[in-house]
C-alpha positions in Angstrom: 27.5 -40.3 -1.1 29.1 -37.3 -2.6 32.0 -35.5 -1.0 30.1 -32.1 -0.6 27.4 -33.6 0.8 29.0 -36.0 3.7 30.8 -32.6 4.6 27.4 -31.1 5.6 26.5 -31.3 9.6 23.0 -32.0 10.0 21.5 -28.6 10.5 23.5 -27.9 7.0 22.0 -30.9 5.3 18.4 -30.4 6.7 18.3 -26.9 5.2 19.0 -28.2 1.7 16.8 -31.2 2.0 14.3 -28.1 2.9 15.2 -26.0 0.1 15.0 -29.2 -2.7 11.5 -29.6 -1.1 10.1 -26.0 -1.8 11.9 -25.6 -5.0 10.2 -29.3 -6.3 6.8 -28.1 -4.7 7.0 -24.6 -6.6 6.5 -26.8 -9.5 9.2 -24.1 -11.5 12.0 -26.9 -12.6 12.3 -28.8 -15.3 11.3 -32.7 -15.1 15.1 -33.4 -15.9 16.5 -31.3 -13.4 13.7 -32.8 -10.7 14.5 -36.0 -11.4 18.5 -34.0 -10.4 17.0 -33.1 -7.6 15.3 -35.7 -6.2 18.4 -37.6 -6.4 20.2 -34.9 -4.4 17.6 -35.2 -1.6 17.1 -38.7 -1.2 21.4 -38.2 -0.6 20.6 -35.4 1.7 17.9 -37.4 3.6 20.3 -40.5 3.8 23.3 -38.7 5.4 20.2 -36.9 8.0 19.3 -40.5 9.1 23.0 -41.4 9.3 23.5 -38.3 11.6 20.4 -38.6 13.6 21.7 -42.5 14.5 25.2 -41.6 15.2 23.6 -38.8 17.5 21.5 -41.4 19.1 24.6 -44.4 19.8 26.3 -41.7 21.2 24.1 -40.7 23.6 23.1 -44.5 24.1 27.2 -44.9 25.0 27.5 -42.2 27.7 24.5 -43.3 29.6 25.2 -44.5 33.1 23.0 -47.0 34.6 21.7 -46.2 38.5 24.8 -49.0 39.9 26.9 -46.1 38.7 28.2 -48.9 35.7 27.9 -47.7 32.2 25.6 -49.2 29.6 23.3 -48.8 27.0 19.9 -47.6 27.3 16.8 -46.6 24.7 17.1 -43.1 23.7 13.8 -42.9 25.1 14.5 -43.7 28.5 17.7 -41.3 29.2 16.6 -38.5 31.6 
């Protein structure tokens, strides 16, 4: 994973996963600089599912269970 791009929050990364998408849409690149591209996204879109999961564990960890106890529940099922 590059440097600049496991800098990136999620919000930051999901805008320029966003921006790669309309500018490889618009169909104005070259094929060498999509294949650039594409390369930076599938980067972008693997640090936005490495985010997402850390958000989720985290939120999985702080979960109390009705005993009062701590434990893990499904995402899902926190209120």
């Amino acid at each position: 994973m590059p440097d600049d791009i496991a800098k990136l929050n999620f919000e930051e990364a999901l805008n320029a996963l966003e921006q790669i998408v309309k500018s490889l849409e618009g169909g104005q690149v070259s094929l060498e600089e999509s294949i650039d591209i594409y390369t930076r996204g599938t980067q972008l879109r693997q640090h936005c599912d490495a985010k997402l999961k850390d958000a989720s564990a985290r939120i999985e960890k702080i979960t109390k269970l009705q005993d009062g106890s701590l434990g893990t529940t499904a995402l899902d099922d926190v209120e």
